[in-house]
N, C-alpha and C positions, 0 to 999 in steps of 0.2 A: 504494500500500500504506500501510496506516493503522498506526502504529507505536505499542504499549503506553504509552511515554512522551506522544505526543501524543493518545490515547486518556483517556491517567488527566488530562492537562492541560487537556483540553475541559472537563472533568465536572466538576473543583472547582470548589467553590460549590452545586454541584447539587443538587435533591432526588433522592429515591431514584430516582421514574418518571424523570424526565429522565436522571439518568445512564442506567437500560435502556436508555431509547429511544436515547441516545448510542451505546452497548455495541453493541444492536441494530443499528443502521446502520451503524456501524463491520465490522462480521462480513460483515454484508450487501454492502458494497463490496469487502472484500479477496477475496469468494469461500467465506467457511468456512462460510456458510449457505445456498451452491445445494441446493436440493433436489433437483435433477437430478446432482447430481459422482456419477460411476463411480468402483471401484478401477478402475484402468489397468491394462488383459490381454493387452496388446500386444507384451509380451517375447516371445523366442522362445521359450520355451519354457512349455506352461500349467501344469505343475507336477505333483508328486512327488503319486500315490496308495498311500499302503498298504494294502491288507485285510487285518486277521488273523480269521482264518477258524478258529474253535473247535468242530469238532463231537465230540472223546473227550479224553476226563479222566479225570485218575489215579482209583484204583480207592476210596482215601482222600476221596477230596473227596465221594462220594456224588453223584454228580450226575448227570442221565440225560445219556445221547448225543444231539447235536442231528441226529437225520434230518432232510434238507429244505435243509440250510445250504449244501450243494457248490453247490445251483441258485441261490441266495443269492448265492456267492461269482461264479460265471461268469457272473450276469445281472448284477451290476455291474462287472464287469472287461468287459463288451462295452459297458459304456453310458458307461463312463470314457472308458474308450481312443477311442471315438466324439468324445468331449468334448475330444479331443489330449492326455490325461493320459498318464503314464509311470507303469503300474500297476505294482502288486508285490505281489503276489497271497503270503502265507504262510498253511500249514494246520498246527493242532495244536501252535503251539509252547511251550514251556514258558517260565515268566518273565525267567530271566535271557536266553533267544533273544528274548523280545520286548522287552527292553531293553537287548539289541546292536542291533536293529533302529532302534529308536527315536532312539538315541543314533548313527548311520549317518546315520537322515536329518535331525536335528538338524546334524551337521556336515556335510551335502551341501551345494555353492554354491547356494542358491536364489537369487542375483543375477540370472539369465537368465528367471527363473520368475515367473509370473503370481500362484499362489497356494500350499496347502498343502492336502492332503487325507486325511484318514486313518478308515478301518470300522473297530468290535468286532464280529463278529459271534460273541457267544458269552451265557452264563450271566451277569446279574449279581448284586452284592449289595452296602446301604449303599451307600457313595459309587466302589465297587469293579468291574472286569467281571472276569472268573475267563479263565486263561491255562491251559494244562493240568494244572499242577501246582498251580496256587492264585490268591491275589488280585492284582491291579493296580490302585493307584490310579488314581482318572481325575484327579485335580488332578495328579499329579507326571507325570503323562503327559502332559496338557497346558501345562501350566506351564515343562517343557521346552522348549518353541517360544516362550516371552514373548524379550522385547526382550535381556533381560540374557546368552540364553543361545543365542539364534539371530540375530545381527543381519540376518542376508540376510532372514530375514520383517520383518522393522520396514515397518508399515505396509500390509504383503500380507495377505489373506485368510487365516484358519488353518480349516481346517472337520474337524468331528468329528464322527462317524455310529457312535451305537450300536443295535444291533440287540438287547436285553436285554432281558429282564424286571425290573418296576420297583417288586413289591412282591406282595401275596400277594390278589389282588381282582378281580373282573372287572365293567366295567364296564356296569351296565343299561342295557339298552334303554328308550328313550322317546318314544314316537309322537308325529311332529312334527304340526302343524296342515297344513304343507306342505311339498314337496319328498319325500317321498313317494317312496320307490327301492328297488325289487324288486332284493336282493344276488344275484350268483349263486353257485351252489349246487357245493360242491365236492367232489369223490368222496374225496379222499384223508383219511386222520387227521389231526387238528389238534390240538395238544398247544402247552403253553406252557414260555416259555425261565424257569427257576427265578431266584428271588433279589430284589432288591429294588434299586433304582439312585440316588440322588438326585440332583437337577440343582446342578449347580455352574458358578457363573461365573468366566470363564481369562482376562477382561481384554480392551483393547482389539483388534479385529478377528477376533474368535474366532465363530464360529457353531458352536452347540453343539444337536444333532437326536438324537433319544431318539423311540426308538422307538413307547413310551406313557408316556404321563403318568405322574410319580411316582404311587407307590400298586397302581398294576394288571397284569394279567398281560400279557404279546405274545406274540400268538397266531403259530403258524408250520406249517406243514403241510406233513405229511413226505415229499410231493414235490415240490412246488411250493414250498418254502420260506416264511417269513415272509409277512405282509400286508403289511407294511412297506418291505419293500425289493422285493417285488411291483411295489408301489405307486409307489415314487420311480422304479423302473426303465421305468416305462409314464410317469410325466409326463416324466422327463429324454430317454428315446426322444422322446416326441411336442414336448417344448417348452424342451429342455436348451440348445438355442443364441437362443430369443425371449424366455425370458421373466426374469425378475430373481427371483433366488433362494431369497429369504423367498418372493413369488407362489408358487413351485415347491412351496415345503414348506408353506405353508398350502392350496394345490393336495393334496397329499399327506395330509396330516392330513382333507381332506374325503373323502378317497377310502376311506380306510380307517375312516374314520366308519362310513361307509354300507354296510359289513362287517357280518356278524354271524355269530356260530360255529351250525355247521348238522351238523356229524358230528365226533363228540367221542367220546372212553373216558368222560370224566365228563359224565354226563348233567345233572349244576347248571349246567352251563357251557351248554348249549346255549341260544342267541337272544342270548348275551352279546355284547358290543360291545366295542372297542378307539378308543381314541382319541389318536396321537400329541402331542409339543410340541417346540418349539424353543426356543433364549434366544438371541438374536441382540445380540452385542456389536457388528456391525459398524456407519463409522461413514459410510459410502457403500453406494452402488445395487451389486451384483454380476450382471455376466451372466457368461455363457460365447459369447461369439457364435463363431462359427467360427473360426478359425484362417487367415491367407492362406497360401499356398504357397508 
């Protein structure tokens, strides 16, 4: 192990490349530059899911009901628990219940625990997602889980899945040269989650997944729920214990690509497209590989 003191003592005298190249090699022997390092998911336990699951709001906020969201909520509570997560599945609750919630698994021991996982699945707006009776920051929501105020995550996975709308806009279709893919065609209404979301970064080890890109609508149909979480529930089924995480959700962002709205109340919207994002603070590979017995 290559030690800061004898690090900065190589380098004096140095020019600026030489010290890199120092710096560089130094990193590179102690290990902090594998390109291959995993977070380690080997504890007993993989770790604490929440879903808050928002489909009716107070009568004041104006905001439509999310039909669609219950198959939202139960197609990822099968694909979690698959994953050996400890769901916790809440519906409709109002803000100060989702921050007794919050503040519960803020001081749960996650010392046994692999990572942190936590759904919006409701209305967003600005940097906010709507609770039943009104707004939730998403910084003081995430920021809750930094180092200062959760130590059992220091250095574990924190992952945050919103399912919102991100702005007032749908995005156009534009005919590729290639790849070329007949979407298919779905019977049910397709209506979008209201408000607008901005992406905000929560610090190291935080992955942070939005449904669609700042600016546009997230389309959700009102039996089959969302494309979004449609969509992540079919790669995490097919590839939730092979593949590495970001893979998953850039997987994900191409599936709901190759989407386009086909039965609609508003007839502007029809042939429109949806295209998710992530901001990935992490600072390692993350799988989910299976679990031993």
């Amino acid at each position: 192990m290559v030690t800061l003191t004898e690090l900065q003592s190589s380098s004096v005298e140095m020019g600026e490349p030489s010290r890199r190249t120092t710096i560089s090699a130094a990193l590179n022997q102690s290990g902090l530059y594998d390109p291959g390092e995993e977070y380690v998911m080997s504890y007993n336990l993989r770790g604490l899911a929440l879903i808050f699951n928002q489909e009716y709001f107070s009568p004041e906020l104006r905001l439509p009901h999310r039909h669609g969201t219950k198959a939202d909520k139960n197609n990822l509570l099968r694909r979690l628990e698959e994953l050996s997560f400890a769901v916790r599945p809440y519906d409709n609750l109002n803000r100060q219940e989702v921050l007794a919630v919050i503040n519960d698994a803020v001081n749960w021991s996650h010392t046994e625990a692999d990572c942190f996982l936590c759904v919006f699945l409701s209305h967003g707006e600005n940097e906010c997602v709507f609770a039943r009776d009104g707004k939730l920051s998403i910084r003081d929501l995430t920021h809750t889980f930094k180092g200062d105020r959760c130590p059992s995550l220091v250095c574990k996975p924190k992952i945050f899945i919103f399912q919102a709308c991100r702005g007032d806009k749908h995005d156009e279709p534009v005919s590729p040269i290639v790849d070329v893919v007949d979407c298919e065609v779905h019977a049910n209404q397709l209506v979008v989650d209201a408000g607008t979301v901005h992406t905000l970064p929560a610090g190291a080890d935080f992955l942070m997944c939005y449904s669609v890109a700042e600016g546009y609508f997230s389309h959700r149909e009102t039996l089959n729920g969302s494309w979004y979480i449609q969509d992540l529930c079919e790669v995490l089924q097919e590839y939730g214990t092979r593949l590495e995480i970001t893979e998953m959700m850039t997987l994900v962002n191409r599936r709901v690509s190759l989407r386009r709205v086909e039965n609609c109340a508003d007839r502007n919207a029809i042939g429109k497209k949806q295209v998710p994002c992530y901001t990935s603070m992490l600072t390692k590979k993350l799988y989910f590989r299976s679990k031993k017995l």
